[in-house]
C-alpha positions in Angstrom: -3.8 2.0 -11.5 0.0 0.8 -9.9 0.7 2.7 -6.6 4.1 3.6 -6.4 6.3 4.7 -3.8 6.9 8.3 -3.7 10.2 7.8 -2.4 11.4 5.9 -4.8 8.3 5.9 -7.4 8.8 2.1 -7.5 5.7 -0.1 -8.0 4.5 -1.3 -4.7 1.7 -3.4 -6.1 -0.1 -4.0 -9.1 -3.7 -3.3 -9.6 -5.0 -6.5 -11.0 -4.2 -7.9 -7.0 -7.4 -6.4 -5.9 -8.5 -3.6 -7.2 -7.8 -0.5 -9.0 -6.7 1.5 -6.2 -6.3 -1.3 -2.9 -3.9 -3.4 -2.2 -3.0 -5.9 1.2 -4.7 -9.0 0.7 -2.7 -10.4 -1.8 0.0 -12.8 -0.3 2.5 -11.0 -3.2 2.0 -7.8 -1.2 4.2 -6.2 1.1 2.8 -6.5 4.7 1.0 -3.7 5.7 1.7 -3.1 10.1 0.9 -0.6 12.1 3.1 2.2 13.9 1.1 4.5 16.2 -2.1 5.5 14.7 -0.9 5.2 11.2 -0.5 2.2 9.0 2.7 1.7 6.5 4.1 -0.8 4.0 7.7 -1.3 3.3 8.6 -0.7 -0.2 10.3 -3.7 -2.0 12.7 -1.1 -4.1 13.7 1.4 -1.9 13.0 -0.6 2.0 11.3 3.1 3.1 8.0 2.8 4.7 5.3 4.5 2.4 2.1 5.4 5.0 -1.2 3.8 4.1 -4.5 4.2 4.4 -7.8 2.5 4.4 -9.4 1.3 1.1 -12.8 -0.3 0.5 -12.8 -3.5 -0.6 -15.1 -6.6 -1.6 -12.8 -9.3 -0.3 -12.1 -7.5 3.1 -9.6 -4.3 4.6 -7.4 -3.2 1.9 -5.1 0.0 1.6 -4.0 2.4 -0.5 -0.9 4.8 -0.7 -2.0 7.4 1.6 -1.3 10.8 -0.6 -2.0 13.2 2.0 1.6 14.4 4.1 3.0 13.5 7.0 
């Protein structure tokens, strides 16, 4: 499954990077940084940051769109 922005409902990675549902590890990726207590990723279509959150992984921290609202 992609995860898309939901600004700009761009792909912001594609699942065969990690996962199905994680993304962050991939050098392709869009750096994921931190900004308070939450963690975001600029979108490559639209520049908006799209808040992350934590996804299990076997390689390591990955994240996920975070689809909760903020």
């Amino acid at each position: 499954m992609n995860q898309h922005c939901p600004h700009c409902n761009e792909i912001i990675f594609h699942a065969q990077h990690l996962d199905e549902h994680a993304f962050g590890s991939d050098l392709s990726d869009p750096r994921v940084y931190q900004s308070g207590v939450d963690w975001y990723a600029d979108c490559p279509g639209c520049n908006q940051p799209v808040r992350m959150e934590a996804a299990p992984s076997e390689t390591g921290l990955a994240y996920r769109v975070a689809h909760t609202g903020k």
